[in-house]
C-alpha positions in Angstrom: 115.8 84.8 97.5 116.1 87.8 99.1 115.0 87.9 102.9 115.6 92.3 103.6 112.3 92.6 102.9 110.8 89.9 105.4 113.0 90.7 107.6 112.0 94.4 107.3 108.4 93.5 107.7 109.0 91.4 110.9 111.0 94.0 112.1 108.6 97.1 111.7 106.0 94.7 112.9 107.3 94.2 116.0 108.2 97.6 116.5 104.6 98.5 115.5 102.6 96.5 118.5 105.5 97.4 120.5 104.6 101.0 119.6 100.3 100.1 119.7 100.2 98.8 123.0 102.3 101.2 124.6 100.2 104.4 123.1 98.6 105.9 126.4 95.1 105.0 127.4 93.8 108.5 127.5 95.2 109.8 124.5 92.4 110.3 121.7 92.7 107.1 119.1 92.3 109.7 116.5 94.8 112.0 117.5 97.4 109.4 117.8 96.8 108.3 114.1 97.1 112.1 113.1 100.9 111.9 115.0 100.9 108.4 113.3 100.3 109.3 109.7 102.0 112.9 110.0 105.3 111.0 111.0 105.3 109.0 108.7 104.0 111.6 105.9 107.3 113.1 106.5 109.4 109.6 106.7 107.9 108.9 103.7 108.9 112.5 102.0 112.3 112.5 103.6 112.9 108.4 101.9 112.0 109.5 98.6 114.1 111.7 98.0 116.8 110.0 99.5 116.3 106.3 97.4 115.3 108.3 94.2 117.3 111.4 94.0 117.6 111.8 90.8 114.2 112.0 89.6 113.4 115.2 92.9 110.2 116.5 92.5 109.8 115.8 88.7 109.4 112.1 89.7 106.8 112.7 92.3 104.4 114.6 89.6 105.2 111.6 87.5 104.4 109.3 90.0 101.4 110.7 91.1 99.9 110.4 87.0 99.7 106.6 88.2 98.0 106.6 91.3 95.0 104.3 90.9 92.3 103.2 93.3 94.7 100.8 95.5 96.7 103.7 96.8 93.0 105.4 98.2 91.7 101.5 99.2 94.9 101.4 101.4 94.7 105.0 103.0 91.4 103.6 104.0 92.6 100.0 105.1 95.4 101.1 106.7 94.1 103.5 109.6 90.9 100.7 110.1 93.9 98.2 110.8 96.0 100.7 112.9 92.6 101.9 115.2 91.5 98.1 115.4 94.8 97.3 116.6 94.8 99.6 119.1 91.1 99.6 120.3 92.0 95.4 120.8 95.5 96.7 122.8 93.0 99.3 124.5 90.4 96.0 125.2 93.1 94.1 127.2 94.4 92.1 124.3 97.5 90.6 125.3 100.5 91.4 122.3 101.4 87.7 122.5 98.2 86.7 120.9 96.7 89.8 119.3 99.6 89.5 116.0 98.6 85.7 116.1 95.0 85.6 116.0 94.7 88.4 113.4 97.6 87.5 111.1 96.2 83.9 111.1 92.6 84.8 110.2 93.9 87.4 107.6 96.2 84.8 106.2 93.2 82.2 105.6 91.0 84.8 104.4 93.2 85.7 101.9 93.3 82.2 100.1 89.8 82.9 98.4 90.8 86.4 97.2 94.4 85.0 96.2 92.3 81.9 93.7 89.7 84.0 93.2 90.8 87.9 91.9 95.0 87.1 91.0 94.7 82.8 90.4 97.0 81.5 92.4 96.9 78.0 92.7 96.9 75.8 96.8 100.1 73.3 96.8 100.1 69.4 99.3 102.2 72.1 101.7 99.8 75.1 101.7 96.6 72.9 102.1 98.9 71.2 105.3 99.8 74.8 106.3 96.2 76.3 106.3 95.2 73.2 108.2 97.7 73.6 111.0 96.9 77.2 111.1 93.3 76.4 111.6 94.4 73.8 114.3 96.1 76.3 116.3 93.4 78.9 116.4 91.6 76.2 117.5 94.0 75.1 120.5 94.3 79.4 121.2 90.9 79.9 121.5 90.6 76.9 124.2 
């Protein structure tokens, strides 16, 4: 198994509250998203043509024939999760239990959509897992 990929994630995670919590009070929530989203427009840009050089411009027009409703779903999803997270940093949230909270309710709300839209199946060890999950917000909310 290959763990680059977690350990990407976990990485760019942490560097992402880091980032959220430490984004000035009085800057506009908007306007930091606009610096968000333009810097990483351009990381974006600057990647793909570094990881798929050989396809330039010709690949992107390709690409971009593919596109289907996901790609629009997650421009949406992705600033709502980027504004919520900061709003809760901008609330008082601490970042030792703002990742928690969230990441454990998302993680137990996806188990119905999981069964449900892509049937996936629960295992002895995920039904154990969901439960200690749901112990611990328990215990965090106390």
């Amino acid at each position: 198994m290959n763990f680059l990929p977690i350990i990407m994630a976990v990485t760019f995670s942490i560097a992402y509250h880091v980032g959220q919590k430490s984004t000035p009070s009085g800057l506009n929530p908007m306007v930091a998203l606009i610096v968000t989203y333009l810097t990483a427009s351009v990381v974006s840009i600057i990647a793909y043509f570094l990881f798929i050089p050989k396809e330039g411009a010709i690949g992107i027009m390709s690409s971009l024939k593919q596109v289907n409703w996901a790609s629009y779903v997650l421009g949406f999803a992705v600033v709502g999760l980027e504004l919520g997270y900061l709003l809760a940093y901008r609330a008082g949230w601490n970042i030792t239990l703002t990742s928690l909270i969230s990441n454990s309710l998302v993680a137990l709300l996806l188990i119905p959509v999981g069964m449900f839209f892509f049937k996936e199946s629960l295992s002895t060890n995920t039904v154990i897992g969901i439960l200690l999950c749901l112990s611990g917000l328990f215990f965090i909310s106390k």
